[in-house]
C-alpha positions in Angstrom: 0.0 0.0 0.0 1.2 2.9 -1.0 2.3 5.5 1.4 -0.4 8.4 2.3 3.0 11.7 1.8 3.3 10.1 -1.8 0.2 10.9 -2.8 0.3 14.9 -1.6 1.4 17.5 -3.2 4.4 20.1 -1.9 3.5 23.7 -2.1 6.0 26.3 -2.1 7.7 27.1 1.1 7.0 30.2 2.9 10.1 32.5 2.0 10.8 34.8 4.8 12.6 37.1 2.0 9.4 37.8 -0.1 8.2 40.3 2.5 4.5 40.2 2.1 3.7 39.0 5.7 4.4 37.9 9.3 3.5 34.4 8.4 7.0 33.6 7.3 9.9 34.3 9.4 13.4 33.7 9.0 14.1 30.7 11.7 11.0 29.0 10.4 9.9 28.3 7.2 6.5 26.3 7.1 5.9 23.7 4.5 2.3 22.7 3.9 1.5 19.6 1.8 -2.4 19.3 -0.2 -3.9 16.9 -1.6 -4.4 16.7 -5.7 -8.2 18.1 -4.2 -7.2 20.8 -2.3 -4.7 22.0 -5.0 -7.4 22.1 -7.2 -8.9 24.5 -5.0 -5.6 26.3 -4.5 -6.0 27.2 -8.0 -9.6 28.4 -8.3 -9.5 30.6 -5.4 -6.0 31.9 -6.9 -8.0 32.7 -10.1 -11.1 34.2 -8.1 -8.2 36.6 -6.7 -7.2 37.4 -10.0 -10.3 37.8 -11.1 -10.7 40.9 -8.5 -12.9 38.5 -6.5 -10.6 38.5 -2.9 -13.4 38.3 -0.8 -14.8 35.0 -2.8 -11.8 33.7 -3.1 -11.2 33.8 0.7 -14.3 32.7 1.9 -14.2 29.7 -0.5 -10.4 29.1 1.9 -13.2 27.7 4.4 -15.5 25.8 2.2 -12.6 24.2 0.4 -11.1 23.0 3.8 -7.9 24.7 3.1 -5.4 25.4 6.1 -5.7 28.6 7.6 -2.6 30.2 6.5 -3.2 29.7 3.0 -3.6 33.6 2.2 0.5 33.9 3.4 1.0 31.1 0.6 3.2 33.1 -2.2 1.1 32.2 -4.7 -2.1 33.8 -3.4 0.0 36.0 -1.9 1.2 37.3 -5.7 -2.2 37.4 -6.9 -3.6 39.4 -3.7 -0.9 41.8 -4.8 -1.4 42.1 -8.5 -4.9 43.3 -7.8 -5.0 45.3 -4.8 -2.3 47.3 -6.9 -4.9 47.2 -9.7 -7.5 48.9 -7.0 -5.1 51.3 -5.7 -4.6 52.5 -9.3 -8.3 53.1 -10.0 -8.5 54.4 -6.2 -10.4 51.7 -5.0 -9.1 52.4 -1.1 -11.7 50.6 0.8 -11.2 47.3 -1.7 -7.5 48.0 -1.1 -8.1 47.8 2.6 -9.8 44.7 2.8 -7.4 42.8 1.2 -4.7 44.7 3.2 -6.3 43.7 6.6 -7.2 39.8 5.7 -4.1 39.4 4.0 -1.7 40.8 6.8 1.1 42.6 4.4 4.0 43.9 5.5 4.6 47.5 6.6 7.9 47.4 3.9 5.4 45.6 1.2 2.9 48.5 2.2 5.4 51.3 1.9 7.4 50.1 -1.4 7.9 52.5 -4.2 5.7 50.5 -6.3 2.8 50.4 -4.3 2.7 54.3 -3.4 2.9 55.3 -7.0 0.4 53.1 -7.6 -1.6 55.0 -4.6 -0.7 58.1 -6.1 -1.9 57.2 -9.2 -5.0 56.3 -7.5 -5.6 59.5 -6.0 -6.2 61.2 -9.2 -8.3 58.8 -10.8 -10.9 58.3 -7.3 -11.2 62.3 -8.4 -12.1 61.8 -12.1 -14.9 59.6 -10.5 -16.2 61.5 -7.7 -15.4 58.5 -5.8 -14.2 61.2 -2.8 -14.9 59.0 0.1 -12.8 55.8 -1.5 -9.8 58.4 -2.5 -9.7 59.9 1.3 -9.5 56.0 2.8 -6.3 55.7 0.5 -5.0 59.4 1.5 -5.2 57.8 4.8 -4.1 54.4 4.5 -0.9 55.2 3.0 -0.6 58.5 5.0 0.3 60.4 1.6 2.6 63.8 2.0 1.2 67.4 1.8 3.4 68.1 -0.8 1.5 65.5 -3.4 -1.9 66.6 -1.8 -0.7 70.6 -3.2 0.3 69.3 -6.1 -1.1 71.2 -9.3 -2.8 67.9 -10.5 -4.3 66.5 -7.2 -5.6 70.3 -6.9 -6.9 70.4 -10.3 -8.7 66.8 -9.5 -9.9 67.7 -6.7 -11.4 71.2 -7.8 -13.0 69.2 -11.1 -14.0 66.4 -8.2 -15.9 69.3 -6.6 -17.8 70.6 -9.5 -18.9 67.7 -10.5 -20.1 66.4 -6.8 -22.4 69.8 -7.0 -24.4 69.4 -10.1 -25.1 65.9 -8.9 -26.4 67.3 -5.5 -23.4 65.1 -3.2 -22.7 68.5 -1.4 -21.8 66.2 2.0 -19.0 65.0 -0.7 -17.5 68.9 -1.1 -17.5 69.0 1.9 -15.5 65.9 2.5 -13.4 67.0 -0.4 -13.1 70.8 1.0 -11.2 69.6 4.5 -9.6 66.5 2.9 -7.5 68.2 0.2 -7.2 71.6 1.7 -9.0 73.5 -1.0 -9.6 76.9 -0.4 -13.4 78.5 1.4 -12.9 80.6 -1.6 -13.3 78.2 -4.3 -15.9 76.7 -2.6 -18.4 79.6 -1.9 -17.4 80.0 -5.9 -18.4 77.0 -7.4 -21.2 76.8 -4.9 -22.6 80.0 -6.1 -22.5 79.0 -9.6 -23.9 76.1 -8.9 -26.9 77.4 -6.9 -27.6 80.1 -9.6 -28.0 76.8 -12.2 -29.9 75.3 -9.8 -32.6 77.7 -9.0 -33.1 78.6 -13.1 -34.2 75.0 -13.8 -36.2 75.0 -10.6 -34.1 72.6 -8.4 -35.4 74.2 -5.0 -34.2 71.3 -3.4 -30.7 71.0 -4.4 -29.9 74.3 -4.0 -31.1 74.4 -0.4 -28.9 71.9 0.4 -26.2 73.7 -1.6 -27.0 76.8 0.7 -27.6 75.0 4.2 -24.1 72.6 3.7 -21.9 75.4 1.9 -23.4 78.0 3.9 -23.8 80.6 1.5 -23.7 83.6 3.1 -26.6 85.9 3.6 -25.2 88.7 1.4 -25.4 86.0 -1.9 -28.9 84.7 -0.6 -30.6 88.3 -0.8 -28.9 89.5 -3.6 -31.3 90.5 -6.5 -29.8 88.0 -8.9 -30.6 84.8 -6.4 -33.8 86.6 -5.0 -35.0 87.3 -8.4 -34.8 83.2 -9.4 -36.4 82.5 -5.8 -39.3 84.6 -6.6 -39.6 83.0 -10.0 -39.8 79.4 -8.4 -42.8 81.0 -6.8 -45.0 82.1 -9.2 -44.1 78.9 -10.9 -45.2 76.7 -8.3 -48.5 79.0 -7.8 -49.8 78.5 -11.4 -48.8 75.0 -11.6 -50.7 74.4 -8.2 -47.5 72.7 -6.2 -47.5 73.6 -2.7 -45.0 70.6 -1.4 -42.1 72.7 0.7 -43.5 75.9 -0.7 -44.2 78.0 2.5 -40.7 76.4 3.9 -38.8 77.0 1.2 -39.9 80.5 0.7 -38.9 81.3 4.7 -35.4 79.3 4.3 -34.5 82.0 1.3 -36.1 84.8 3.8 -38.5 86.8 0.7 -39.4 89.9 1.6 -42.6 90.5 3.4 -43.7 93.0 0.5 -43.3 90.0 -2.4 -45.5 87.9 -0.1 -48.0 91.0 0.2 -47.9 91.7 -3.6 -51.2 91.3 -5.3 -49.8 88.9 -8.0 -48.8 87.0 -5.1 -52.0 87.2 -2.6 -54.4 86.5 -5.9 -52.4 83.4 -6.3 -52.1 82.0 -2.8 -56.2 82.3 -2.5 -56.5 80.2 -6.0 -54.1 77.3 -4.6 -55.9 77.4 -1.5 -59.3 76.4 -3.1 -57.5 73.4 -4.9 -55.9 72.3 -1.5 -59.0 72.6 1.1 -60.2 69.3 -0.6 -57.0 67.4 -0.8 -54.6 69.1 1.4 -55.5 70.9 4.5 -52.3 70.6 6.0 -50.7 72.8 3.1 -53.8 74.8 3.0 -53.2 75.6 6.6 -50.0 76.4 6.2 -50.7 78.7 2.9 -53.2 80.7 5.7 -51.0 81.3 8.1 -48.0 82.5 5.6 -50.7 84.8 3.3 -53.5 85.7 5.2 -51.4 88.6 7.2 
């Protein structure tokens, strides 16, 4: 009968030189043996990691009945690597730090020149995507200098990253953006402004009350006759098209003057959306009343 060690099959020894864990050590070097099964599985997970699919590949560690240190074997080690430095180039940080944490790498593996400019690189694509919360994780993980954060082209990112996180209403993300890059309250009350001007001409009350409330616009902008002027438009509009949802709110969060309110155009108005709400909508007819009938 043949013996039970010459039917397994010898992986690679854990090589306390390839610097991608604590698993390996240099007075100990651990040699597993798998059967022609197990291998099999070796494989598949080592293409799901490949694939981009760590956290598949992983769990499957536990349903192929693999030994526990099999993410410290080099070869899954090697494939782990290949594609967390495939996430940290698109800025994938939180991807990036799953594998980091399950895979226990190295602090020299973490801070090799390869991996940082692959960070780096990262940085400025997470931007191009408005992906501001994954490109911060990254910031942090690899705890990247000011002096690349100031760059001209993180700037420029970041600036673009803002823009574009305003006209798709993720104002919590300029924010976020704002403190995380160091951009200037100066910019930001800019492209804010702009922003809230587009905003209120195609009628997005909404948006550009959270643009106002999260930015806070100053009080200066808000009763200017430009912003004022759009304001009072969004009124009228909402009169003759008979919406009252967040009128009487809105109106008070943009402070319009008591004489607009007063105006005949105005009062003739209110009274014709209050007939079409006593029927459907006393709660907005109520609070049309109190707001009109002064």
């Amino acid at each position: 009968m043949q013996k039970l060690e010459e039917n397994l099959i010898p992986v690679q020894q854990l090589d306390s030189q390839i610097g991608y864990g604590n698993a390996a050590t240099e007075d100990a070097k651990l040699e597993k043996y798998l059967d022609p099964k197990q291998q099999e599985s070796l494989n598949k997970i080592v293409a799901q990691i490949k694939n981009g699919d760590v956290a598949i590949g992983l769990v499957n560690k536990e349903r192929f009945n693999l030994p526990e240190e099999i993410t410290q074997y080099p070869e899954v080690q090697s494939a782990a690597k290949e594609v967390a430095i495939n996430f940290l180039k698109k800025g994938y940080g939180y991807d990036v730090a799953g594998v980091m944490k399950v895979l226990n790498w190295s602090e020299e593996f973490i801070q090799s020149s390869e991996v940082r400019a692959a960070a780096k690189e990262g940085v400025v694509a997470g931007l191009k995507e408005l992906a501001i919360d994954s490109v911060l994780r990254v910031k942090e993980i690899f705890d990247l200098p000011e002096e690349f954060i100031q760059s001209s082209e993180v700037q420029s990112a970041a600036k673009e990253a803002v823009v574009g996180c305003l006209k798709k209403s993720s104002v919590d993300n300029v924010v976020k953006a704002k403190e995380g890059f160091g951009l200037s309250e100066e910019f930001i009350q800019s492209a804010a402004k702009k922003e809230m001007i587009i905003s209120l001409g195609a009628g997005s009350i909404k948006r550009a009350l959270e643009i106002k409330e999260k930015i806070n616009l100053p009080e200066e902008f808000i009763q200017s006759p430009e912003v004022q002027a759009l304001v009072k438009g969004w009124v009228i509009a909402c009169f003759k098209k008979g919406k009252s949802y967040e009128l009487v709110e809105s109106m008070e969060k943009f402070n319009l003057p008591e004489e607009f309110i007063q105006s005949p155009e105005i009062q003739t108005a209110a009274q014709k959306l209050l007939l079409n709400l006593m029927g459907s909508d006393v709660f907005s007819a109520i609070k049309i009343i109190k707001k009109f009938n002064k």
